[in-house]
Biotite code that builds the C-alpha atoms (Angstrom):
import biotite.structure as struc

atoms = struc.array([
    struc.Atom([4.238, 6.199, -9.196], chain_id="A", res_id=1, res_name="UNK", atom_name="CA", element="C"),
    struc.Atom([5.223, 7.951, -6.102], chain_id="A", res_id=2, res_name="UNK", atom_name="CA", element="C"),
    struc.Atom([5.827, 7.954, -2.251], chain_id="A", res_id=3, res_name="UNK", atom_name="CA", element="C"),
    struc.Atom([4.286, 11.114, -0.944], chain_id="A", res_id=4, res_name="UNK", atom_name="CA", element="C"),
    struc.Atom([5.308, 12.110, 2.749], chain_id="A", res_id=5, res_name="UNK", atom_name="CA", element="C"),
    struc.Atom([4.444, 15.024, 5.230], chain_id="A", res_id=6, res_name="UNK", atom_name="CA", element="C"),
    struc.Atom([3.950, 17.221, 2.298], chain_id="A", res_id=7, res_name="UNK", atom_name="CA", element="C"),
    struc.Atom([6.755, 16.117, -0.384], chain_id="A", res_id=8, res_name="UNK", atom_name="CA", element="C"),
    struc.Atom([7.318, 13.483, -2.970], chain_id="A", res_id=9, res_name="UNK", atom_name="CA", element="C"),
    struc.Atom([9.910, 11.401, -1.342], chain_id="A", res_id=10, res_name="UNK", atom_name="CA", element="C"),
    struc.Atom([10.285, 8.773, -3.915], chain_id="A", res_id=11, res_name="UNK", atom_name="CA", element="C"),
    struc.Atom([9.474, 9.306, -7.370], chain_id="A", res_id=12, res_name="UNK", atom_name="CA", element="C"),
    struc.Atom([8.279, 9.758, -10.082], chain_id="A", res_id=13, res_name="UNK", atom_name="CA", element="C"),
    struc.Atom([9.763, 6.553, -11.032], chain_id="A", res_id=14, res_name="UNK", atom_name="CA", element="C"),
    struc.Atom([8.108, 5.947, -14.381], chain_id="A", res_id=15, res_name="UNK", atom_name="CA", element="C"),
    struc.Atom([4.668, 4.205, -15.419], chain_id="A", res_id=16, res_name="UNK", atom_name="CA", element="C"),
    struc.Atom([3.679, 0.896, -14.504], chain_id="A", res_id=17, res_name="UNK", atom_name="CA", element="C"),
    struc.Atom([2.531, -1.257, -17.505], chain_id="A", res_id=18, res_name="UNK", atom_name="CA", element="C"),
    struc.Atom([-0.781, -0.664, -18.968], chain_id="A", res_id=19, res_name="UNK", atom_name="CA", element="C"),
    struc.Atom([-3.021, -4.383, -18.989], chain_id="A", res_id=20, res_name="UNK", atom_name="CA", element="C"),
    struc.Atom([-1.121, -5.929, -17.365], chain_id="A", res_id=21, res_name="UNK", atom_name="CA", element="C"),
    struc.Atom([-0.920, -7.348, -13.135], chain_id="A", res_id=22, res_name="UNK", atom_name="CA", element="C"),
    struc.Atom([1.837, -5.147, -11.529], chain_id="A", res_id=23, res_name="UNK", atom_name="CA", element="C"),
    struc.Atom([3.539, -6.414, -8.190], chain_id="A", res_id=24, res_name="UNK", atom_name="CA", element="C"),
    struc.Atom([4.113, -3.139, -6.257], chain_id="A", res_id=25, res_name="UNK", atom_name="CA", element="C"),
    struc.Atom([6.017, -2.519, -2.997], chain_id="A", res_id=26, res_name="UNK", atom_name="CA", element="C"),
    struc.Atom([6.774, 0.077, -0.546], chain_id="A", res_id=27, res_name="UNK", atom_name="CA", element="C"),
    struc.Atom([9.427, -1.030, 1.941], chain_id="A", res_id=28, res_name="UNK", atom_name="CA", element="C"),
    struc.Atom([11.158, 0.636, 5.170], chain_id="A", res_id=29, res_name="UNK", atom_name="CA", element="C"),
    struc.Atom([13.996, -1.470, 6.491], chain_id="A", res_id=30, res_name="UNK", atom_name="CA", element="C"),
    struc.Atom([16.636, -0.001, 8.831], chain_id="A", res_id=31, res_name="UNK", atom_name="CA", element="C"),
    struc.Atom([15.563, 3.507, 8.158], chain_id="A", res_id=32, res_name="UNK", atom_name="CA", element="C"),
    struc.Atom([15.367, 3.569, 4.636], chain_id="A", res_id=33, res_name="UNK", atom_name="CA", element="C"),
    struc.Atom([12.244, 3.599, 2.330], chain_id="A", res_id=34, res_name="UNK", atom_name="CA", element="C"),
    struc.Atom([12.763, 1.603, -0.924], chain_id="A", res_id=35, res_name="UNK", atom_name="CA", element="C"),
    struc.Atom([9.912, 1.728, -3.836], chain_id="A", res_id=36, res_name="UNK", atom_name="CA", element="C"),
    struc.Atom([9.850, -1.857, -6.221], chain_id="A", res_id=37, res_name="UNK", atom_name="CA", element="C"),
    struc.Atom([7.720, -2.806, -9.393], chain_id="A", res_id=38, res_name="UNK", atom_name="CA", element="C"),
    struc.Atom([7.776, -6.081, -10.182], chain_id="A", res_id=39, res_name="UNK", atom_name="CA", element="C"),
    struc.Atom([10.969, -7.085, -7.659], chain_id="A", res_id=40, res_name="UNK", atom_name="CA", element="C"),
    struc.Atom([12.977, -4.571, -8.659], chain_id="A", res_id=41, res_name="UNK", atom_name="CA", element="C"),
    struc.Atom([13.810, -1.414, -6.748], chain_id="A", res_id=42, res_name="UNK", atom_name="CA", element="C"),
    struc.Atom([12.975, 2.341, -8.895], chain_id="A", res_id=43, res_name="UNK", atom_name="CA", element="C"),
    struc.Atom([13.377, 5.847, -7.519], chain_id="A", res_id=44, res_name="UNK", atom_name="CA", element="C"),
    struc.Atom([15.894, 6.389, -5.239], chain_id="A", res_id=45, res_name="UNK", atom_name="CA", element="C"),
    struc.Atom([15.889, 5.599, -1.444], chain_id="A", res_id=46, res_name="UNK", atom_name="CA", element="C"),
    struc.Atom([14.530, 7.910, 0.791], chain_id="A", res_id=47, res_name="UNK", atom_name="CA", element="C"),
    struc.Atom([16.388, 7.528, 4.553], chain_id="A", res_id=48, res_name="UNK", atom_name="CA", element="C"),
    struc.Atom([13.986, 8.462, 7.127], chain_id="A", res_id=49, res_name="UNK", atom_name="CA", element="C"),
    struc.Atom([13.338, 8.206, 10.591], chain_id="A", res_id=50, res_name="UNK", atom_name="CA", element="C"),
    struc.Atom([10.016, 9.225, 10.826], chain_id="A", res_id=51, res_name="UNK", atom_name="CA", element="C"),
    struc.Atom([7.000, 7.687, 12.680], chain_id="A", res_id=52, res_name="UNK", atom_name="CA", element="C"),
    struc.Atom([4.772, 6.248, 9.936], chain_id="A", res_id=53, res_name="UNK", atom_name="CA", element="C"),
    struc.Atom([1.996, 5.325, 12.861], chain_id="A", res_id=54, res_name="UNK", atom_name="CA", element="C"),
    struc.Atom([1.662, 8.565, 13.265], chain_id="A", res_id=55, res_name="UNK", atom_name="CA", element="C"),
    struc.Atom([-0.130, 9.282, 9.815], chain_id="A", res_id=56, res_name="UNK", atom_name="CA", element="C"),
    struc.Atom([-3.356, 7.810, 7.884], chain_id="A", res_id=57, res_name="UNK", atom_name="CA", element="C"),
    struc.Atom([-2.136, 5.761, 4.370], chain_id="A", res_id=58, res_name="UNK", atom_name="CA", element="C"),
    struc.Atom([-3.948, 6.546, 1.068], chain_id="A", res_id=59, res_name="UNK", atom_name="CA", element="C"),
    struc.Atom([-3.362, 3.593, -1.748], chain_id="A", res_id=60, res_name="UNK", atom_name="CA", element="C"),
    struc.Atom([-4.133, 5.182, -5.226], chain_id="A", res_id=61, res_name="UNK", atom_name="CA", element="C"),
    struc.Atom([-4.145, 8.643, -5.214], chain_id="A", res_id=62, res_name="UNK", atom_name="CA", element="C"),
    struc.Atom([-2.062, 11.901, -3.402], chain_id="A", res_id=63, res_name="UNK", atom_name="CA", element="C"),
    struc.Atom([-3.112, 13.140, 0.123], chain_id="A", res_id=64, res_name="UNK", atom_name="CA", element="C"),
    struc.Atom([-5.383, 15.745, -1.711], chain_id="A", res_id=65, res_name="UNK", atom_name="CA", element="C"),
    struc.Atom([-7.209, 13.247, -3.621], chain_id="A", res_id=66, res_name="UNK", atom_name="CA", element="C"),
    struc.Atom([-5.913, 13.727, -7.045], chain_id="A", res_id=67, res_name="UNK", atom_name="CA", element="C"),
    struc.Atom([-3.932, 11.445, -9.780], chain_id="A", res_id=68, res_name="UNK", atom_name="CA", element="C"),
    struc.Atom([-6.175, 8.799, -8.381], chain_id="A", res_id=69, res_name="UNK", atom_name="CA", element="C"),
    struc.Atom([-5.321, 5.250, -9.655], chain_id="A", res_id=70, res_name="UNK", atom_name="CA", element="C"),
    struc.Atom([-7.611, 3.988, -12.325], chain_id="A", res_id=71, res_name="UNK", atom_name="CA", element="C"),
    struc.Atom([-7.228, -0.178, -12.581], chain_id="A", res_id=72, res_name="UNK", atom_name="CA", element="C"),
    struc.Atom([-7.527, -2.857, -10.361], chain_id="A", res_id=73, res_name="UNK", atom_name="CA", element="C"),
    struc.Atom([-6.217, -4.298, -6.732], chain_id="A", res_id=74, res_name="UNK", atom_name="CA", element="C"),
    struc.Atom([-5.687, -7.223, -5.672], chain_id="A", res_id=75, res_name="UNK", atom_name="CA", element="C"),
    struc.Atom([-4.061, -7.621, -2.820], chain_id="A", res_id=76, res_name="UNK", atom_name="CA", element="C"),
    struc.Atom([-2.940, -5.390, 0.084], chain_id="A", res_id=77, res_name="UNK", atom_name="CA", element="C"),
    struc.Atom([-0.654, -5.832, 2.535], chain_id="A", res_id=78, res_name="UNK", atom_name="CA", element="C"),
    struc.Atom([0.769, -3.615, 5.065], chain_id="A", res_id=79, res_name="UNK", atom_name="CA", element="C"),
    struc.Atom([3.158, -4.797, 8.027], chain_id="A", res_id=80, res_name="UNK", atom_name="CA", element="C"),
    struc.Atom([4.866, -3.787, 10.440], chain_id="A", res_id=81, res_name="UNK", atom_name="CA", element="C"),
    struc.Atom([8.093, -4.761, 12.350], chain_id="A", res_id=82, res_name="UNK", atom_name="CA", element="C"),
    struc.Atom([9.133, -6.592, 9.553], chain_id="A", res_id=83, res_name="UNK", atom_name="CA", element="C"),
    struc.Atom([11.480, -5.926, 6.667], chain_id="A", res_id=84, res_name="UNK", atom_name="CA", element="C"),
    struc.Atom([9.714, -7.798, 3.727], chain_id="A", res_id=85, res_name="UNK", atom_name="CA", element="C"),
    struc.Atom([11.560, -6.529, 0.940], chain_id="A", res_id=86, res_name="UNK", atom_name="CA", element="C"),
    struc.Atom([15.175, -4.347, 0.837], chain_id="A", res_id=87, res_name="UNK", atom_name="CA", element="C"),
    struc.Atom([16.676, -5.875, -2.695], chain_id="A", res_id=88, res_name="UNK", atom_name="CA", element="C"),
    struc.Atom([15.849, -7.362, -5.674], chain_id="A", res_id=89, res_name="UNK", atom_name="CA", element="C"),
    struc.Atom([13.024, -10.323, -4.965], chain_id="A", res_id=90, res_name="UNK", atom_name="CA", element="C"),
    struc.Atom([11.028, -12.880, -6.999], chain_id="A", res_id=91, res_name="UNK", atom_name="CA", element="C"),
    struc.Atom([7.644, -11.819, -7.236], chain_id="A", res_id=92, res_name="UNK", atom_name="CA", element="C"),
    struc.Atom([4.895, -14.052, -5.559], chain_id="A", res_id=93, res_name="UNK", atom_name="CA", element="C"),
    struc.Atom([2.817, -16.063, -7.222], chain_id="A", res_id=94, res_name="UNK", atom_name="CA", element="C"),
    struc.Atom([0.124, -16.742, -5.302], chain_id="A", res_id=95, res_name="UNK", atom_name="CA", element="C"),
    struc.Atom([-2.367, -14.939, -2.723], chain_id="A", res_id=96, res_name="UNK", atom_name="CA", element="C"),
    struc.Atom([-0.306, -13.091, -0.294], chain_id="A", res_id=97, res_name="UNK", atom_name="CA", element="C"),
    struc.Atom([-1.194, -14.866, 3.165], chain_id="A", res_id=98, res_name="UNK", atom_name="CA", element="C"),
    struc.Atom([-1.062, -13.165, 6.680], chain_id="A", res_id=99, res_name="UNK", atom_name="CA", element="C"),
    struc.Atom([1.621, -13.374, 9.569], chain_id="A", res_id=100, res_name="UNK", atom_name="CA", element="C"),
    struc.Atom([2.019, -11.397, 13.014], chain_id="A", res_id=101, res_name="UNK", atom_name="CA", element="C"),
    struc.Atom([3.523, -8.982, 11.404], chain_id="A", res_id=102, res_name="UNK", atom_name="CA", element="C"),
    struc.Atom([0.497, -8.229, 9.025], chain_id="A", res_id=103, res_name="UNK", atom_name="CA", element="C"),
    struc.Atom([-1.611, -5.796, 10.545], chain_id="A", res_id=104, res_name="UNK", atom_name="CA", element="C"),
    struc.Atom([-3.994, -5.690, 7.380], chain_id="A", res_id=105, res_name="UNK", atom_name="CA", element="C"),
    struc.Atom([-4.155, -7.982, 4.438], chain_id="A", res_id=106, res_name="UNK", atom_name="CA", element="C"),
    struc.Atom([-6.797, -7.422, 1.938], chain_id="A", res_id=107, res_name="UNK", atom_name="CA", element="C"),
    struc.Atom([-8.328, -9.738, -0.681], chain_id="A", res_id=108, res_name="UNK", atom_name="CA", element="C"),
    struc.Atom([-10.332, -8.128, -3.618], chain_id="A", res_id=109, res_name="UNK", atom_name="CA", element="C"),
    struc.Atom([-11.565, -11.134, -4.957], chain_id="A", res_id=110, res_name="UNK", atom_name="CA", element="C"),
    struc.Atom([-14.830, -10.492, -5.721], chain_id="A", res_id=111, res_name="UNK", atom_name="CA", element="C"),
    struc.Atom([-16.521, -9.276, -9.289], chain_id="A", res_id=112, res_name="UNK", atom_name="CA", element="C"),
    struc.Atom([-15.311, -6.098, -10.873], chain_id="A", res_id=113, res_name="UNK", atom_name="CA", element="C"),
    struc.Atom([-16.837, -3.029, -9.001], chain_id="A", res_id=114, res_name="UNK", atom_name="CA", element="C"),
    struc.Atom([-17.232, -4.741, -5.678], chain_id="A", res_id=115, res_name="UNK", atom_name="CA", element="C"),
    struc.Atom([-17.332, -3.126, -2.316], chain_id="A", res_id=116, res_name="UNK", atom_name="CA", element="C"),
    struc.Atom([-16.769, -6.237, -0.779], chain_id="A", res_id=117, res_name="UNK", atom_name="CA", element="C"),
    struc.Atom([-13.307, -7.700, 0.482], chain_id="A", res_id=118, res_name="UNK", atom_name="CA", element="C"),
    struc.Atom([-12.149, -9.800, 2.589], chain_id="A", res_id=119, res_name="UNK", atom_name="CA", element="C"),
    struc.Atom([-9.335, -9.122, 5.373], chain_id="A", res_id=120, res_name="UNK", atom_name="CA", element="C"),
    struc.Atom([-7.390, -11.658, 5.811], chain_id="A", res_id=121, res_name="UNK", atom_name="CA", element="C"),
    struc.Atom([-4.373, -10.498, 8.871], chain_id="A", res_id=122, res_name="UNK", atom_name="CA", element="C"),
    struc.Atom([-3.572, -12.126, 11.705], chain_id="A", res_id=123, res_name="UNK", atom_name="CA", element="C"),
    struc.Atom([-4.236, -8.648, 13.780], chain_id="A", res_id=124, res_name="UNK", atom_name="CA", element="C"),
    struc.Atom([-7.270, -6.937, 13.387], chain_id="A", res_id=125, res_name="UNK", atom_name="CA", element="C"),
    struc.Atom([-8.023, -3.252, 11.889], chain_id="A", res_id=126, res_name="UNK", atom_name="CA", element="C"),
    struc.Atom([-11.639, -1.384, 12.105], chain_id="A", res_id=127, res_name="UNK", atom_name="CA", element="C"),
    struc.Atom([-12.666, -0.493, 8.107], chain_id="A", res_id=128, res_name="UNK", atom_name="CA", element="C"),
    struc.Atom([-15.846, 0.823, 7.692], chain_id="A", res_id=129, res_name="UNK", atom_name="CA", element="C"),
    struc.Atom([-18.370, 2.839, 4.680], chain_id="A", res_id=130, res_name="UNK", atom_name="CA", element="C"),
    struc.Atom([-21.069, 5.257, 5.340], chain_id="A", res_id=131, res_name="UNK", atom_name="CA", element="C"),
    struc.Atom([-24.050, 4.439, 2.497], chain_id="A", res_id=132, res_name="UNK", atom_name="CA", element="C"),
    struc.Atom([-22.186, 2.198, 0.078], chain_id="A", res_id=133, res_name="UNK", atom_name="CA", element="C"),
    struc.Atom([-21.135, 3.802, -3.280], chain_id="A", res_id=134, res_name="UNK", atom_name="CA", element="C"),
    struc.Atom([-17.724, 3.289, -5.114], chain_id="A", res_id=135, res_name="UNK", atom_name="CA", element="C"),
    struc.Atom([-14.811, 4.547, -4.301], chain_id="A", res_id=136, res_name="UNK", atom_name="CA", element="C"),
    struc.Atom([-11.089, 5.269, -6.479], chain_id="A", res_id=137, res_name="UNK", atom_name="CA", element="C"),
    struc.Atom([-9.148, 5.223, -3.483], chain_id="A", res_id=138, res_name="UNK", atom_name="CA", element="C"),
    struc.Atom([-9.005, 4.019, 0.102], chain_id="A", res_id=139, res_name="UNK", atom_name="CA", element="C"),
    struc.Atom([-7.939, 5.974, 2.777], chain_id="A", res_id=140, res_name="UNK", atom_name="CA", element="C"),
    struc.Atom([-6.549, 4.517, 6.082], chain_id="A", res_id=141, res_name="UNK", atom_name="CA", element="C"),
    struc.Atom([-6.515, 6.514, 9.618], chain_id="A", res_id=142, res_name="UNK", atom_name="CA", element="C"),
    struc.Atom([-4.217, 5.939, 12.161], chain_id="A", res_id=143, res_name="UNK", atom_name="CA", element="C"),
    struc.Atom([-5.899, 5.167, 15.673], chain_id="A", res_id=144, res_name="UNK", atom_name="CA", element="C"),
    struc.Atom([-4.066, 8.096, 16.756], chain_id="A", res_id=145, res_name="UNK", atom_name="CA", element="C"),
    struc.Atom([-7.149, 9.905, 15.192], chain_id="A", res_id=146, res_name="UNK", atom_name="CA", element="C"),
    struc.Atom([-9.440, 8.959, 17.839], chain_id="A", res_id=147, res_name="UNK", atom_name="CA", element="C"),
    struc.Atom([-7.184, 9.431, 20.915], chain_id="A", res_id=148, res_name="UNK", atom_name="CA", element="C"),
])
């Protein structure tokens, strides 16, 4: 696993995450500094930043180029914003994460294997879209600042 940023690993490699088996992963700025966990417990090193994250699209399960792309499951996503969620050692949930004002996207993969389908469950609102259908191995995010 790794934390890729404006053209550099910034976090990582910080080992494999368990084969067959439901993984809790989290990426986490608070205060300026960017903290990787698995399973509640902080790996890699921290990477002290104070760049502009809105700034750039997000890509879960693969590097900006498209390659290493994640083969296994989601289920949920969650990004935030203006809120510190995790900077130590926490108790992973147990339950479906639910959505706050700070949760600009939340998403529940829920459905059969191989869906396409999801369902967004945050408290603000983001604009996903597909062209045609298909599968995909990865999802890619763009900032708004894209269409400015």
């Amino acid at each position: 696993m790794y934390f890729f940023y404006n053209g550099n690993y910034r976090i990582g490699p910080v080992g494999a995450v368990a084969q067959n088996t439901w993984s809790h992963i989290a990426l986490a700025r608070v205060g300026g500094v960017t903290k990787a966990f698995v399973n509640g417990t902080q790996v890699g090193s921290n990477y002290t930043d104070t760049n502009n994250y809105a700034q750039r699209g997000v890509r879960i399960g693969a590097d900006p180029n498209g390659n290493y792309a994640f083969t296994g499951y989601l289920d949920d996503v969650r990004i935030s914003k203006g809120v510190g969620r995790y900077n130590s050692t926490f108790t992973v949930p147990s339950s479906a994460l639910s959505g706050d004002l700070s949760t600009v996207l939340l998403m529940h993969f829920n459905g059969v294997n191989n869906s396409t389908t999801f369902l967004d469950d945050g408290v603000t609102l983001q604009d996903l879209r597909t062209n045609a259908g298909g599968t995909a191995t990865l999802i890619n995010f763009a900032s708004y600042r894209d269409w400015e």
